[in-house]
MOPAC internal coordinates of N, CA, C and O (Angstrom, degrees):
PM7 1SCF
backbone

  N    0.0000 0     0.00 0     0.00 0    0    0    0
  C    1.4457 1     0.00 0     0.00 0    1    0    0
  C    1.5225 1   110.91 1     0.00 0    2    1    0
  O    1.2310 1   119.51 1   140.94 1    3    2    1
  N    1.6457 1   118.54 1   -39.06 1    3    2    1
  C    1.1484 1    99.11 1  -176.41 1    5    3    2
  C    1.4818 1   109.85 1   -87.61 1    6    5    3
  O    1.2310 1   115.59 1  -173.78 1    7    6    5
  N    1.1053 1   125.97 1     6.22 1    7    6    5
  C    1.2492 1   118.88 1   179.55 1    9    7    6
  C    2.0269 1   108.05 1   -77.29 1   10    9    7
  O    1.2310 1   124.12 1   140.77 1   11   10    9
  N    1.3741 1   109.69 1   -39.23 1   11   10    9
  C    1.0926 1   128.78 1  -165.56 1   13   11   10
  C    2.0766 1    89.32 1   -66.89 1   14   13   11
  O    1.2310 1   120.48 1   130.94 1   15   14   13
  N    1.0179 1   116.68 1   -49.06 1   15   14   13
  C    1.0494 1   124.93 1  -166.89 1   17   15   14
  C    1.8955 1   117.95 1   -74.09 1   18   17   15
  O    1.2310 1   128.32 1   157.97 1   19   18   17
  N    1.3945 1   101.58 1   -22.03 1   19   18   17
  C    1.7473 1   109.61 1   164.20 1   21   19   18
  C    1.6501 1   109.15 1   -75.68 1   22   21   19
  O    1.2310 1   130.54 1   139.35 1   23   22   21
  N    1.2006 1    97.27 1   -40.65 1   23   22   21
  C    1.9445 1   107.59 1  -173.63 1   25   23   22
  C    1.6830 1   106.52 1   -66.30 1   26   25   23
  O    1.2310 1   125.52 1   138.97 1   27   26   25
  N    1.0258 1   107.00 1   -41.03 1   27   26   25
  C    1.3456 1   109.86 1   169.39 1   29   27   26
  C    1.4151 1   127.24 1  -125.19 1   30   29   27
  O    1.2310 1   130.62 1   -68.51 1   31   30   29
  N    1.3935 1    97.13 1   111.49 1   31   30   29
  C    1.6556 1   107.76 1  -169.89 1   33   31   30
  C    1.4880 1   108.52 1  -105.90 1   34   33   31
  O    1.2310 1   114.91 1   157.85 1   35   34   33
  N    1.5186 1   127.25 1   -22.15 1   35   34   33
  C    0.9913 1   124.39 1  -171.90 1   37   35   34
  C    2.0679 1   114.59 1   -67.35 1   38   37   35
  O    1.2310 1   136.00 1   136.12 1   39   38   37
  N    1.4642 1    86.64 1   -43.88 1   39   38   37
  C    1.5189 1   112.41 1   170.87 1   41   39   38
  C    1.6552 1   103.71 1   -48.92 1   42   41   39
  O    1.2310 1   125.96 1   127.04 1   43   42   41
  N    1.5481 1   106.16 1   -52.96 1   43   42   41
  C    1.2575 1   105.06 1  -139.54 1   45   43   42
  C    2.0541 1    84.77 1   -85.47 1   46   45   43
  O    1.2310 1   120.57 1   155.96 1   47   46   45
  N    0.9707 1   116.52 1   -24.04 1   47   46   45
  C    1.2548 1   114.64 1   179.28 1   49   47   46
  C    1.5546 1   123.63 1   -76.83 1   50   49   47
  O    1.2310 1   131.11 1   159.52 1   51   50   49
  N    1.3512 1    96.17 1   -20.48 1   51   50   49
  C    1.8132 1   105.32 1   165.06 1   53   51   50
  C    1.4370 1   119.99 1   -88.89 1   54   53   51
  O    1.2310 1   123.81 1   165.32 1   55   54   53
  N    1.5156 1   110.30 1   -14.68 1   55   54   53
  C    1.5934 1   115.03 1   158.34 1   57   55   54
  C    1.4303 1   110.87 1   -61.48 1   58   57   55
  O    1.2310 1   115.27 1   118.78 1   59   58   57
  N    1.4681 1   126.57 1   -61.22 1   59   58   57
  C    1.2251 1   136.27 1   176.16 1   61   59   58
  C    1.4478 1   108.53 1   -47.14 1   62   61   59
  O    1.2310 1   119.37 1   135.09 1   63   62   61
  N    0.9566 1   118.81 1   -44.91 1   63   62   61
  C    2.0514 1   108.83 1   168.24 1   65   63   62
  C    1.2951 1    98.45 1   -57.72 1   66   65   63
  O    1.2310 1   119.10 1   102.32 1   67   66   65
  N    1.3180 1   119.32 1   -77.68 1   67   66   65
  C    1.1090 1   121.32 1  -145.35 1   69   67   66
  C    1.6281 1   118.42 1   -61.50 1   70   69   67
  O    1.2310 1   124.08 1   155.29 1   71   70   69
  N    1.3612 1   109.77 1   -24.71 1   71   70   69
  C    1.7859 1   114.21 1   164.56 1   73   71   70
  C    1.5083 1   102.01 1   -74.42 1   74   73   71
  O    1.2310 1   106.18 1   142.70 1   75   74   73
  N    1.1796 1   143.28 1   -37.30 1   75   74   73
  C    1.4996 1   139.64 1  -134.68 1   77   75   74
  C    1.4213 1    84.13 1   -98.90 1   78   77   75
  O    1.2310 1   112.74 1   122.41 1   79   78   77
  N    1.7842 1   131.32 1   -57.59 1   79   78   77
  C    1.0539 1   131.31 1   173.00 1   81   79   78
  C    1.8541 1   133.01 1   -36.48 1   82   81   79
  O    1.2310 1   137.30 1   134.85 1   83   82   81
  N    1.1097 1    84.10 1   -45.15 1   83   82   81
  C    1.4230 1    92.55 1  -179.35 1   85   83   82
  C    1.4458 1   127.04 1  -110.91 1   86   85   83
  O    1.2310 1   120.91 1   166.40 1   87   86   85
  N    1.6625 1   115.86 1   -13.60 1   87   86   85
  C    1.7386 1   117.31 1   126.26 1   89   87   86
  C    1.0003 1   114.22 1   -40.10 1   90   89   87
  O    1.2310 1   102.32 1   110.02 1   91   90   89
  N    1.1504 1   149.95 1   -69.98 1   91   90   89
  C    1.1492 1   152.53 1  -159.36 1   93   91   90
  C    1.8481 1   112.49 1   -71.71 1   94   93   91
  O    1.2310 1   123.49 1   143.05 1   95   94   93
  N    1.0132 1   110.91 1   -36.95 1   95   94   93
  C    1.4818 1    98.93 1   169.85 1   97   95   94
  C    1.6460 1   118.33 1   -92.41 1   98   97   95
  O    1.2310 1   121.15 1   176.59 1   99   98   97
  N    1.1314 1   115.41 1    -3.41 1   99   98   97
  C    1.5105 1   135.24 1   172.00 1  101   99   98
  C    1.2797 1    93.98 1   -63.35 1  102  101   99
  O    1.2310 1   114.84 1   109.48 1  103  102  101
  N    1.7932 1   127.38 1   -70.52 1  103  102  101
  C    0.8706 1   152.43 1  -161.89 1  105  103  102
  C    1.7827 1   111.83 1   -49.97 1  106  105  103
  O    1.2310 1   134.54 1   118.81 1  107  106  105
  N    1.7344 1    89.48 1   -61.19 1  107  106  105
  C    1.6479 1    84.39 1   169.39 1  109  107  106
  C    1.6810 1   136.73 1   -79.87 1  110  109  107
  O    1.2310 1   131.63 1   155.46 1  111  110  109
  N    1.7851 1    95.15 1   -24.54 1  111  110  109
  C    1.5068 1    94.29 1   165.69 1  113  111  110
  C    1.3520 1   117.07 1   -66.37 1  114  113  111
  O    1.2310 1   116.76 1   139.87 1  115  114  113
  N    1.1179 1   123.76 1   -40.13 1  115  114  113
  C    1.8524 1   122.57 1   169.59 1  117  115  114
  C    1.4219 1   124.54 1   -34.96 1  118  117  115
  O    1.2310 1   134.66 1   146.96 1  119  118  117
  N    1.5918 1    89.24 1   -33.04 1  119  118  117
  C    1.3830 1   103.44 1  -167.83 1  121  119  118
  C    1.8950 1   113.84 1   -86.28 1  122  121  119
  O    1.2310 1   135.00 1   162.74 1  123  122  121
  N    1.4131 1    88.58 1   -17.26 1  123  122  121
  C    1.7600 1    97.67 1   164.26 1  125  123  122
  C    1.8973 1   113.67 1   -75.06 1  126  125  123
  O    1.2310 1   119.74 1   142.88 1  127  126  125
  N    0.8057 1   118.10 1   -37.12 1  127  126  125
  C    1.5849 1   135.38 1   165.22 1  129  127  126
  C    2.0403 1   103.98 1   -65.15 1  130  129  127
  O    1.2310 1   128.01 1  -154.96 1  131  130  129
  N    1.2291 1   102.19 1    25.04 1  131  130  129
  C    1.5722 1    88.30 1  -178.84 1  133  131  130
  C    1.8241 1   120.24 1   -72.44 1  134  133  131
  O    1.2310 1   118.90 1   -47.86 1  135  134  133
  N    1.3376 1   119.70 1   132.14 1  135  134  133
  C    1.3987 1   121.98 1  -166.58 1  137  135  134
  C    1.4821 1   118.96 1    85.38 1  138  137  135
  O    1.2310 1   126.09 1  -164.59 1  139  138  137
  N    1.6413 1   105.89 1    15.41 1  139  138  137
  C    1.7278 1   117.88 1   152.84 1  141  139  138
  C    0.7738 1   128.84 1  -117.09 1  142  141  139
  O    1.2310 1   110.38 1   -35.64 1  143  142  141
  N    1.4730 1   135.68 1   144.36 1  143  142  141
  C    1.2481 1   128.46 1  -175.08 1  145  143  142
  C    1.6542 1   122.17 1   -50.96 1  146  145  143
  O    1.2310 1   127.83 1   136.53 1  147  146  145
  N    1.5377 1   102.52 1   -43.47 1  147  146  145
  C    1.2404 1   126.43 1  -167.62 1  149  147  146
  C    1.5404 1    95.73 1   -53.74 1  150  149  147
  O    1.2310 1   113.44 1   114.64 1  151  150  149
  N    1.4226 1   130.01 1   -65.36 1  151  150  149
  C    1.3111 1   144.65 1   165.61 1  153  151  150
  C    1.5521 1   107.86 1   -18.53 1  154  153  151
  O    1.2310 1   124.78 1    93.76 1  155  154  153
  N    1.1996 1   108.42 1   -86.24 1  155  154  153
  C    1.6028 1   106.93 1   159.00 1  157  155  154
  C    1.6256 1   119.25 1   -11.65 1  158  157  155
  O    1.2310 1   125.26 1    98.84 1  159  158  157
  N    0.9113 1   107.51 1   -81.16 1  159  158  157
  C    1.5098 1   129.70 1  -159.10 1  161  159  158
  C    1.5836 1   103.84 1   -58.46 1  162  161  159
  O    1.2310 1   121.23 1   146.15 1  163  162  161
  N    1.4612 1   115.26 1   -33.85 1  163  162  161
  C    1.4659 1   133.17 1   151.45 1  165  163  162
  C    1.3600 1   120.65 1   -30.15 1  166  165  163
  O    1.2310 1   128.19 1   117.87 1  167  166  165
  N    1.4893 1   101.84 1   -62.13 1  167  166  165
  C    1.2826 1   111.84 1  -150.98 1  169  167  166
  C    1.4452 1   110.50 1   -94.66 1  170  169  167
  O    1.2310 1   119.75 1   150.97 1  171  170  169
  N    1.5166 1   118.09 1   -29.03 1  171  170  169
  C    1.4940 1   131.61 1   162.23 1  173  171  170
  C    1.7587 1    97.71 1   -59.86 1  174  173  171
  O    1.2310 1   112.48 1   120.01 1  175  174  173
  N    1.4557 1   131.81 1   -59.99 1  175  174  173
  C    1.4877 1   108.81 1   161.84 1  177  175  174
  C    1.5580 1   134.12 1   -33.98 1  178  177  175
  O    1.2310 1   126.34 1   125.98 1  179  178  177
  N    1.3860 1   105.42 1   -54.02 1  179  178  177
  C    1.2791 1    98.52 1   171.96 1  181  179  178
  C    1.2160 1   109.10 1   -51.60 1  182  181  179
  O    1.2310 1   114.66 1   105.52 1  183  182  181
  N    1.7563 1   127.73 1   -74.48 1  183  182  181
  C    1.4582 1   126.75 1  -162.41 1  185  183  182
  C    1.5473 1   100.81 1   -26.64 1  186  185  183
  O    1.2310 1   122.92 1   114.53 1  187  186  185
  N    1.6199 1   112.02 1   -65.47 1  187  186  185
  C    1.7395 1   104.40 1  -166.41 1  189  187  186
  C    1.4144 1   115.21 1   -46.49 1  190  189  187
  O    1.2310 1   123.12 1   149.56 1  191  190  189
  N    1.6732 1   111.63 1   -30.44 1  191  190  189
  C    1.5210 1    98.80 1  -171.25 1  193  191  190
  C    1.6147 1   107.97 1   -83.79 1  194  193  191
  O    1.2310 1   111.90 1   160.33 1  195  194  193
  N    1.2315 1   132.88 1   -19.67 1  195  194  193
  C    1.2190 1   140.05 1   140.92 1  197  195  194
  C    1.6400 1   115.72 1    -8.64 1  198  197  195
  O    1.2310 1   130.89 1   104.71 1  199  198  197
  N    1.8464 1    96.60 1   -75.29 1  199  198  197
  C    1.5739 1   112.73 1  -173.21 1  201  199  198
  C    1.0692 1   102.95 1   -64.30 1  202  201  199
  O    1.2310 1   107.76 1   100.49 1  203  202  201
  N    1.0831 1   140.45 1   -79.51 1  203  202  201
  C    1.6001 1   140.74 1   135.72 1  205  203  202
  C    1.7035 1   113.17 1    31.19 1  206  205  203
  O    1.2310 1   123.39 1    87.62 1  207  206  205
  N    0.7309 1   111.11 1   -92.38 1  207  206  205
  C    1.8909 1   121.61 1   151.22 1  209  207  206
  C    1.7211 1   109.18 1    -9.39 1  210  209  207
  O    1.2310 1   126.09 1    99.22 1  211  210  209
  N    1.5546 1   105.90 1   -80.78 1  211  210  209
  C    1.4407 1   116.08 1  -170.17 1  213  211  210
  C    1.7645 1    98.30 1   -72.76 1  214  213  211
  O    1.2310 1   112.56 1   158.21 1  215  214  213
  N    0.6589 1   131.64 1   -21.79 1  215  214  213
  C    1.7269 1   140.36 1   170.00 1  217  215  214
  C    1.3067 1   101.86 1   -55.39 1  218  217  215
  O    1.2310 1   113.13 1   132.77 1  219  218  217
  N    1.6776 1   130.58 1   -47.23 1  219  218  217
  C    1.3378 1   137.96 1  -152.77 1  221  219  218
  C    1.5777 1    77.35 1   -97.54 1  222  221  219
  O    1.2310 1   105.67 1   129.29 1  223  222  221
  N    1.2738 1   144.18 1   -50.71 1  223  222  221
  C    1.0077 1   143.33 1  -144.59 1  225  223  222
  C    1.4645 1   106.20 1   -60.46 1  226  225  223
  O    1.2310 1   123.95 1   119.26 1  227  226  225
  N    1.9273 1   110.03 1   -60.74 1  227  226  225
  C    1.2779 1   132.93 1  -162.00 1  229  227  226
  C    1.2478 1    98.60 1   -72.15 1  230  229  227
  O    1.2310 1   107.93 1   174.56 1  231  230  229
  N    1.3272 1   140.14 1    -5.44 1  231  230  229
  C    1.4858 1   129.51 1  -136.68 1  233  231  230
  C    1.4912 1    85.55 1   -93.53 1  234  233  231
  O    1.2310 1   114.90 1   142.90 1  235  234  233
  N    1.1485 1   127.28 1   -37.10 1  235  234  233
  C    1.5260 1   128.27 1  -150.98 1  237  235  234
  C    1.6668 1   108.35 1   -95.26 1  238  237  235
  O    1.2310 1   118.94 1  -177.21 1  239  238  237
  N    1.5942 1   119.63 1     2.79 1  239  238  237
  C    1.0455 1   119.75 1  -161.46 1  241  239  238
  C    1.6710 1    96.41 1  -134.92 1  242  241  239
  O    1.2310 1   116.86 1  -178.35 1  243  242  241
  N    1.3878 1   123.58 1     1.65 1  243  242  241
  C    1.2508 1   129.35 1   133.93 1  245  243  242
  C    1.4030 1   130.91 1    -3.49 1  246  245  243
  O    1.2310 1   113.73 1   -78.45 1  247  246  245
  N    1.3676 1   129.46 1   101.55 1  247  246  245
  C    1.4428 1   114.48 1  -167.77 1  249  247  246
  C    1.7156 1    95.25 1  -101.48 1  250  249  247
  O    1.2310 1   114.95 1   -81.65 1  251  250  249
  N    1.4967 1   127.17 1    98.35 1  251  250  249
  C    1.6257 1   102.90 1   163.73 1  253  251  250
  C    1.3084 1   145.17 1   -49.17 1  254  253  251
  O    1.2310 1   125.41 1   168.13 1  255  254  253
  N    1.6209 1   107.22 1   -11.87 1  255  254  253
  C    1.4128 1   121.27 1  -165.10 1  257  255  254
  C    1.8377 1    99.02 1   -71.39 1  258  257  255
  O    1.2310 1   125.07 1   150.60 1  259  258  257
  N    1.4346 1   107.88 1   -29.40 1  259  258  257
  C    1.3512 1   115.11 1  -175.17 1  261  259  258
  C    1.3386 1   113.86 1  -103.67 1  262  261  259
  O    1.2310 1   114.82 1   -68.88 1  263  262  261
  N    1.2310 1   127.43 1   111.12 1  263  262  261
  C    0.9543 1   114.74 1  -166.31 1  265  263  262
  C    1.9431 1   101.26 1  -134.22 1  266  265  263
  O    1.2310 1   115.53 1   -19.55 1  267  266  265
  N    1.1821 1   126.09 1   160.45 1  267  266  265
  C    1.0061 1   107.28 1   174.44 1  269  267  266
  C    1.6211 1   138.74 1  -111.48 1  270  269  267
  O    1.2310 1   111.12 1   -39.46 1  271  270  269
  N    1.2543 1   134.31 1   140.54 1  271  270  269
  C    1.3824 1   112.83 1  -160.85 1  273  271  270
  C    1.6303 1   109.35 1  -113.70 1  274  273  271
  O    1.2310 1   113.37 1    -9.22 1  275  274  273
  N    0.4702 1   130.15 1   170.78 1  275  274  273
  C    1.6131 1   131.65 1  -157.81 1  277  275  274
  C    2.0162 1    88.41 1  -109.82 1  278  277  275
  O    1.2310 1   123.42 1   -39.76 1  279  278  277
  N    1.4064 1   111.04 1   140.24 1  279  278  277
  C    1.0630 1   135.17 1   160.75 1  281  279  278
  C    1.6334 1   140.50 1   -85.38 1  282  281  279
  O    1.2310 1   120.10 1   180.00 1  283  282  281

């Protein structure tokens, strides 16, 4: 995955708009709905598409050499 994600940056940089953009307005329209569920449920979408975002972000800066092993 992260290989796919260094080779293509243009892609991977229009993912990052396109989650960050619309997390972010998820986030604040939810936040007009405050004391509804629906609002809520909004705004926990946004957050994921947020993480989502920085997920696409980190993916490409992945070091495999380090990897971690469980103890």
């Amino acid at each position: 995955m992260e290989n796919f994600m260094k080779n293509h940056t243009p892609l991977r940089i229009g993912m990052i708009v396109t989650f960050f953009v619309l997390g972010l307005a998820m986030v604040i329209g939810g936040w007009f709905l405050s004391g509804k569920a629906t609002g809520l449920f909004i705004q926990l979408g946004g957050t994921v598409l947020l993480l989502a975002a920085l997920f696409v972000y980190n993916a490409a800066y992945k070091d495999p050499k380090h990897k971690r092993t469980s103890r």
